[in-house]
N, C-alpha and C positions, 0 to 999 in steps of 0.2 A: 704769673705764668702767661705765655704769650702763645698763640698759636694761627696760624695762617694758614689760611683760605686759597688756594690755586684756582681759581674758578673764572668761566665766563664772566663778561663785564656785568656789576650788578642791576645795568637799568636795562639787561633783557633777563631777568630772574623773575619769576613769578612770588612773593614771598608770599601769598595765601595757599600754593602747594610746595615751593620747590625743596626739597632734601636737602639744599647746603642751607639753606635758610633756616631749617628748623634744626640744623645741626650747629648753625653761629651764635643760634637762641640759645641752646642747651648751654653751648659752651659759654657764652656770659653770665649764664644762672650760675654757672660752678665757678664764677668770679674768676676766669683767665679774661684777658682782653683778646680780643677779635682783630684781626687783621686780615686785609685782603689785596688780592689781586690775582693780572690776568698772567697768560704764559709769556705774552710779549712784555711784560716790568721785568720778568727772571733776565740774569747776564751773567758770568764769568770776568773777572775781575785779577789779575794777581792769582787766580786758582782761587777763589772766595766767589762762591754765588751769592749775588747779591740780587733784593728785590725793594724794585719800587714801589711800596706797599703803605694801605690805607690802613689806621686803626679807627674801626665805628663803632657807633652804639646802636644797636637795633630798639626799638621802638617798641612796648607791650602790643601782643596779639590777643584775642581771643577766640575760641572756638566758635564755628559757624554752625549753620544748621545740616551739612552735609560736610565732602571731606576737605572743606576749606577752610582756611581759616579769616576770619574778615582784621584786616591787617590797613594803617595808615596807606594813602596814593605815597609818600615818601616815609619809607618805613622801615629808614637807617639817618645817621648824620655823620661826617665824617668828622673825629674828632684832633687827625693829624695824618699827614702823610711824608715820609720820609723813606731812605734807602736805608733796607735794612740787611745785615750779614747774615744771611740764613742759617748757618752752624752757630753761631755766636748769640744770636741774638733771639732766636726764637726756641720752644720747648717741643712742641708738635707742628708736622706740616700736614694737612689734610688735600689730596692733591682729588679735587670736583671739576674736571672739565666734562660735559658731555660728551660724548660720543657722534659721530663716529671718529674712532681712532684713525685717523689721516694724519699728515706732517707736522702741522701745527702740534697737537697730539703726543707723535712719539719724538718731537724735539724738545719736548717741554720731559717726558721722561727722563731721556739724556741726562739733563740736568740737573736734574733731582736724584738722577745716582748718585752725585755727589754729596749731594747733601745728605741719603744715607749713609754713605761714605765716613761723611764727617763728622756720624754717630749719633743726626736727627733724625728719627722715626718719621717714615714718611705714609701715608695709608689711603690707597693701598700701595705696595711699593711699587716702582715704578717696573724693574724688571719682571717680576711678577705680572704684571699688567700685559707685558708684553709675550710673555711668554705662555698664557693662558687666554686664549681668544675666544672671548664670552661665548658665542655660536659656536662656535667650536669646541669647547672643551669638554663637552659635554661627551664627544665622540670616542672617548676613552672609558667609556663605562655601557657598552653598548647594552649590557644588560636591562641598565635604568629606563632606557630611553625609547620612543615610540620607535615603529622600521623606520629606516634614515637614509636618504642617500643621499651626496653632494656631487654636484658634476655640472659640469658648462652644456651638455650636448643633451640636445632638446628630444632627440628621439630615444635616448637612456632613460631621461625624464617623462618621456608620454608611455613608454612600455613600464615604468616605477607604477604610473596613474592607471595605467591598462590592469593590474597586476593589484593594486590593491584599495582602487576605487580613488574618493574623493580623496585630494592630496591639500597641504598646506605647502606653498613655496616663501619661501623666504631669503633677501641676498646675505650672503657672507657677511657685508661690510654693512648689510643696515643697521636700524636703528630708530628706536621710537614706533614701531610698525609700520614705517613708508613702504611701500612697495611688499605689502605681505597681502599672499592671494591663497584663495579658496579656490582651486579647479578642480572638476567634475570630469569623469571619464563621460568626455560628448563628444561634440566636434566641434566647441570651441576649443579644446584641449592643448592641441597642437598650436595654434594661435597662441595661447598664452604662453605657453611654454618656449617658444620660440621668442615671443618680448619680453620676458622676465629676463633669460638668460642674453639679452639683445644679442641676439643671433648668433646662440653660440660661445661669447666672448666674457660673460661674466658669472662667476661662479654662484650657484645656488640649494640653500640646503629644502630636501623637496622629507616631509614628514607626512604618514597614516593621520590622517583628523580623524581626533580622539572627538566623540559625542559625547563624554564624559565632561568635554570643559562650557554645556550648556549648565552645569552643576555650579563651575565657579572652577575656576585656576587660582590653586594656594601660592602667595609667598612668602618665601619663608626668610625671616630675615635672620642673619649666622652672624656671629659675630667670635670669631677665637675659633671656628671648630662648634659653637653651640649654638642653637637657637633659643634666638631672644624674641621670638615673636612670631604671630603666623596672622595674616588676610586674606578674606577670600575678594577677587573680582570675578566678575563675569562681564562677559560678552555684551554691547550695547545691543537695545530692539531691534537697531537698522544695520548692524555691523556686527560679522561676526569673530574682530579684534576684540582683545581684553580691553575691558572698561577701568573706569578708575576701583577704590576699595566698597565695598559692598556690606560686608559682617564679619564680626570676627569668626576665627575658627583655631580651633585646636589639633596639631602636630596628632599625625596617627603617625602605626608602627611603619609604614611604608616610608613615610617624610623622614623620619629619625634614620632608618634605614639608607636613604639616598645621601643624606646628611654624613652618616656614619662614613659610609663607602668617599664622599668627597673630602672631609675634613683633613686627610691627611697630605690632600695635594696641595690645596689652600693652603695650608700651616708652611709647607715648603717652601711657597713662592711668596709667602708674607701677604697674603690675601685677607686679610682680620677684616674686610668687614666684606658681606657679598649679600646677593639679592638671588634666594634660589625659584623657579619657578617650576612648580607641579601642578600636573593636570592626573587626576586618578591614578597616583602612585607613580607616574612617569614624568622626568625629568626631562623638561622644554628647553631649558636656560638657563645659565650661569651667569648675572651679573657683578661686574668686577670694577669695570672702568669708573663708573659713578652712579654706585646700588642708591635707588630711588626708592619710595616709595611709605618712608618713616613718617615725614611732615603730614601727610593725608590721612594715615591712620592715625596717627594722633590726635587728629583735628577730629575724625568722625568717631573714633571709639572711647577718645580720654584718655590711651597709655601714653604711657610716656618712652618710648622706641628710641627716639634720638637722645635724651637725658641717658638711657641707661647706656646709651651706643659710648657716648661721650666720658658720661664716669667711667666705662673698661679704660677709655683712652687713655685717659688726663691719671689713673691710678699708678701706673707704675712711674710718672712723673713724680707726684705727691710724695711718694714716699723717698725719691734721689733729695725731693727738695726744690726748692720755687729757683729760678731764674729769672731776672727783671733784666730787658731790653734796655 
C-alpha cells in the first residue's frame, strides 16, 4: 500500500511536533510505505498527474517530557525517488500543505481534482478545501459562534469594539495566529483597527473575547463526522494566543452539539479530517486546510490521535485490497 504526502519541503518540518510527521509515523506502522512531496514535483502529463516523489523511512521517536517528541537531528532517509502516476500508482493521497491558502495552494488543488477524478482518495479533498474557508465557515452557524463581524472599514470595527467591549481581531487569510490582536475600547482602539485592516483594504474577522478561554480552548479533533479526541490549550503567561496542548479533556454536550450541527457540511465537501476549536461552548474555527495538532497530543498524553486518524484512512483500502507501485 502506498500513500503520499503533498507537504511542505521536509527540511522545514519540525518532526518533534509537526501533524504530517506523526501522520507518516502512523502510517508506516500500519506497514504502507511513505511517500513524499512538494506541490511543485505535481505536473500533468498526457492527462496523467504525475509526481516527483520521495519514498522514506522515518526514524523511531520517542516521547518527550512535554508535547514533543525528542526525534533524530535527521529523522527520515530517503529510500528512492522516482515519478510516480498518481491514479495508478498510489492507494491514498494525504494532501498537508500549511496554510495560508494563496496560489501555490489552490494550484496544487487544481490538481488534485484530478486525481480524485481518477478515483484516488484525496484528504481533505481539494474542492472541499476550497469551498469551505476555515475563518469563514464558521459563519453559517451563527448560532455556535461568539458575536461576529467581518468588514474592511475601521470605523464599523471601532463602533463593533464601542458596542461590545474588548474585541479579538483577526485577518481573513491568516494563519498560525500572525497578526491576531486583542483591542480594548480606549484610544488606542482606533489606531489598531485602522492597521489591522491597513487602512481599510483588508478584510478582518473582529469577535466578543470570550474570558472563558483563560479556562483553556478545546480541540476537538473529527474525523468522518465523529470525534476522535479532545485537548485542552491555553493561553501563554505573556500572550494572550492559544498555547500549545495542556491536558486532556473530555467532549461535553455543547462540543458534540457543535459537532453535530457541522458534520453534515464536512461530510458533503469530503472534509474527513478537521481541527474544531471551542472556547466555552462556542465555535472559534474550523480547521480544514492541514488540521494540526495530533503529533503533540500524542507526545504529551500517550494517545494515539494520528494511528487512529490513519487506521479510518487506510480501512476502506484494506479491505478493496493492497496495490503495489
Amino acid at each position: 500500500m502506498n500513500v503520499l504526502f503533498v507537504t511542505d519541503p521536509l527540511t522545514g518540518l519540525d518532526a518533534s511536533i509537526d501533524a504530517s510527521v506523526g501522520l507518516m509515523l502512523a502510517t508506516q506502522a500500519l506497514g504502507a510505505d511513505v511517500w513524499v512531496c512538494t506541490p511543485e514535483d505535481l505536473a500533468v502529463v498526457d492527462g496523467r498527474v504525475l509526481a516527483t516523489a520521495s519514498r522514506i523511512c522515518l526514524r523511531p521517536v520517542e516521547r518527550g517530557t512535554d508535547h514533543r517528541w525528542s526525534v533524530e537531528a535527521q529523522w527520515h532517509e530517503e529510500v528512492e525517488r522516482r515519478i510516480l502516476d498518481v491514479v495508478h500508482d498510489l492507494d491514498l493521497v494525504q494532501f498537508r500543505i500549511d496554510p495560508p491558502v494563496d496560489t501555490r495552494y489552490l494550484h496544487a488543488t487544481y490538481l488534485l481534482d484530478l486525481v480524485e477524478a481518477g478515483g484516488v482518495r484525496v484528504i481533505n479533498r481539494p474542492d472541499g478545501i476550497r469551498m469551505l474557508h476555515e475563518k469563514l465557515v464558521a459563519l453559517r452557524f451563527p448560532e455556535l459562534i461568539p458575536t461576529t463581524i467581518v468588514s474592511t472599514d475601521p470605523r464599523r470595527l471601532r463602533e463593533f469594539i464601542r458596542q461590545h467591549g474588548t474585541t479579538v481581531i483577526k485577518p481573513v487569510d491568516g494563519f498560525a495566529g500572525i497578526d491576531v490582536w486583542l483591542v480594548q475600547d480606549d484610544s488606542a482602539a482606533t489606531a489598531l483597527v485602522e492597521s489591522a485592516t491597513r487602512g481599510g483594504s483588508r478584510q478582518v474577522i473582529a469577535q466578543t473575547y470570550l474570558p472563558d478561554v483563560e479556562g483553556g480552548n478545546k480541540r476537538l479533533f473529527v474525523v468522518d463526522g465523529e470525534i476522535v479526541g479532545t485537548v485542552l490549550r491555553r493561553p501563554c503567561d505573556d500572550d494572550f494566543r492559544i498555547g500549545p496542548p495542556v491536558a486532556p479533556a473530555e467532549p461535553d454536550a455543547d462540543d458534540r452539539r457543535i459537532v453535530a450541527a457541522l458534520a453534515p457540511l464536512l461530510r458533503t465537501h469530503g472534509i474527513i479530517v478537521a481541527g474544531l476549536d471551542v472556547i466555552a461552548g462556542r465555535l472559534i474555527e474550523v480547521n480544514v486546510t492541514c488540521p494540526g495538532g495530533m503529533h503533540k497530543t500524542d507526545a504529551l498524553l500517550g494517545t494515539d490521535l494520528s494511528g487512529a486518524i490513519m487506521r479510518h484512512l487506510l480501512q476502506p483500502i484494506h479491505q478493496k485490497g493492497r496495490r503495489s507501485a
